[in-house]
Backbone as a ProteinNet text record, in pm:
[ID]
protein_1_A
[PRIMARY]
XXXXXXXXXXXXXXXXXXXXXXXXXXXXXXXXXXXXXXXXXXXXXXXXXXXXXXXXXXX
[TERTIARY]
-1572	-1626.4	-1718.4	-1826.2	-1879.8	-1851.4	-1905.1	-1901.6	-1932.9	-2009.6	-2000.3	-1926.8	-1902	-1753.5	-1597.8	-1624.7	-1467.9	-1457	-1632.8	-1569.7	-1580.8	-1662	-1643.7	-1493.3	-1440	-1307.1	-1196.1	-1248.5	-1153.2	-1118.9	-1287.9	-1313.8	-1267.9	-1246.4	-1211.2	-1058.8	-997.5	-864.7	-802.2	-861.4	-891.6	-894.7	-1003.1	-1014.1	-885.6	-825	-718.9	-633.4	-563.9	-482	-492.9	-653.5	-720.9	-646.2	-710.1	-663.3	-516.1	-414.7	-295.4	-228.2	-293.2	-246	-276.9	-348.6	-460.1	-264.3	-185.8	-114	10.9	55.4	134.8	295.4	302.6	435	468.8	399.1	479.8	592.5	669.3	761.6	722.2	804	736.1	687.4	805.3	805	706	653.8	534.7	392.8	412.6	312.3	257.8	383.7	356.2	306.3	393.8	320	227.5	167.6	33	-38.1	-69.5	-150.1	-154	-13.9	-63.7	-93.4	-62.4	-163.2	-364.7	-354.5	-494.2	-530.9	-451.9	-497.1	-477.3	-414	-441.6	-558.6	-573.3	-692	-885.7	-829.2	-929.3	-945.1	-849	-847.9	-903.5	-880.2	-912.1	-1053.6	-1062.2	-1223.9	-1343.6	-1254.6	-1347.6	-1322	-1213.2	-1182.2	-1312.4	-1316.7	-1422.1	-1566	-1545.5	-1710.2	-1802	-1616.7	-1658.4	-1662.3	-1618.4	-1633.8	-1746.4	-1810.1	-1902.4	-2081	-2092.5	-2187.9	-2174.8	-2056	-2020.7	-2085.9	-1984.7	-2049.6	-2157	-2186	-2307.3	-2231.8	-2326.5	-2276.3	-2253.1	-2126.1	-2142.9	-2093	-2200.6	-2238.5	-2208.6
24.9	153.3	207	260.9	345.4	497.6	529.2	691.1	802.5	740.9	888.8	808.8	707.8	695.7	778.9	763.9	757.2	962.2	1019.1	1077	1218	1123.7	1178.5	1186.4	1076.4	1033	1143.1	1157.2	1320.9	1403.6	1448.7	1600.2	1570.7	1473.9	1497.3	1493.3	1427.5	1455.7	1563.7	1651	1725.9	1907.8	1884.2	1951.9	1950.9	1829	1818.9	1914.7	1918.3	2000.2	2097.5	2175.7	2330.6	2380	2303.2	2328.1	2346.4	2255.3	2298.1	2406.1	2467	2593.9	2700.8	2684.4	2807.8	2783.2	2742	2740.2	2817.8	2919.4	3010.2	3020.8	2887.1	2811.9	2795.5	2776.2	2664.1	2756.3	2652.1	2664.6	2733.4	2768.2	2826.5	2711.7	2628.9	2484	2399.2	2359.4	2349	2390.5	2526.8	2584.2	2543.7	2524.8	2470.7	2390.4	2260.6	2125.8	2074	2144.6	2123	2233.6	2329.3	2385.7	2290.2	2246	2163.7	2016.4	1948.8	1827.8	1861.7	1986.3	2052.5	2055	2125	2126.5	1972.2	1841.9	1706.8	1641.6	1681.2	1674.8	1700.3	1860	1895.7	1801	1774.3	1759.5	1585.2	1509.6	1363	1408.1	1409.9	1476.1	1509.8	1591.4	1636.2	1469.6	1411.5	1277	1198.9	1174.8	1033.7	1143.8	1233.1	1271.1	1258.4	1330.7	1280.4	1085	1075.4	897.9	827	875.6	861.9	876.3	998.2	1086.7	1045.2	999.8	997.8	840.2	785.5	607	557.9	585.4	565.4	458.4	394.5	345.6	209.4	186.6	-2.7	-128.3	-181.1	-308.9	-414.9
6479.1	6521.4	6412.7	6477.1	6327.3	6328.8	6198	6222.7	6343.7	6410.5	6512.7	6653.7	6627.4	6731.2	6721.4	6587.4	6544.3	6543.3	6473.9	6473	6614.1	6689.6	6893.8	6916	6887.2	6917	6896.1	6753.1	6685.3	6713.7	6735.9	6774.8	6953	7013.6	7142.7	7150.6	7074.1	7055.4	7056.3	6898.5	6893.5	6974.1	7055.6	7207.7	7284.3	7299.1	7402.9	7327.6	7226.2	7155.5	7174.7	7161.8	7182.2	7338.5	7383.9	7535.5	7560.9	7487.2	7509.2	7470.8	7370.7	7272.4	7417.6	7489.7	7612.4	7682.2	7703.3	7775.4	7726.6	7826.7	7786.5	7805.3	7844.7	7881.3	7760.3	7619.6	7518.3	7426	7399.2	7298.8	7151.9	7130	6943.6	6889	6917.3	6813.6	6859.9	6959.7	7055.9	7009.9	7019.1	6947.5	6833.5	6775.3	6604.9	6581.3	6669.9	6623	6613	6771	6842.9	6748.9	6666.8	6548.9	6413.5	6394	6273.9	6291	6459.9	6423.7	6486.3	6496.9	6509.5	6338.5	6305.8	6146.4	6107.9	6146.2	6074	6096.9	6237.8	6295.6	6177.6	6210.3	6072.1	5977.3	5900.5	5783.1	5778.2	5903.5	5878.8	5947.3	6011.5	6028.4	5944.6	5847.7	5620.9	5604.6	5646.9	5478.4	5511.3	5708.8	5692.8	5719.1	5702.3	5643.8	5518.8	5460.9	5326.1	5272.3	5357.1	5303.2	5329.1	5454.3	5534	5481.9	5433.1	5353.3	5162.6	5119.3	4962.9	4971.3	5027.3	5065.7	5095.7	5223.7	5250.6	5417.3	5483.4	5577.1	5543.2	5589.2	5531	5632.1	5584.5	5717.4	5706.1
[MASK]
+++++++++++++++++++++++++++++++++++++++++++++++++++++++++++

């Protein structure tokens, strides 16, 4: 995969999560999980940017 596969892939993951938080059924704990793998989300999203942009592309 290259970079703007992987990182479509993310940010659509990503989205799905967003969307589940819109739902007013969830659990606290629910709530939670689905915010902090939104926030893991984020955060691998910065790593291969930064790996991406620091590196350079490699073939």
């Amino acid at each position: 995969m290259n970079y703007k596969d992987i990182i479509v892939n993310l940010e659509e993951n990503k989205r799905k999560l967003v969307e589940r938080l819109e739902k007013k059924d969830l659990t606290r704990e629910e709530y939670e999980s689905i915010q902090n793998s939104i926030q893991n989300y984020d955060y691998i999203i910065e790593l291969t940017e930064m790996n991406h942009f620091e590196r350079g592309n490699i073939n």
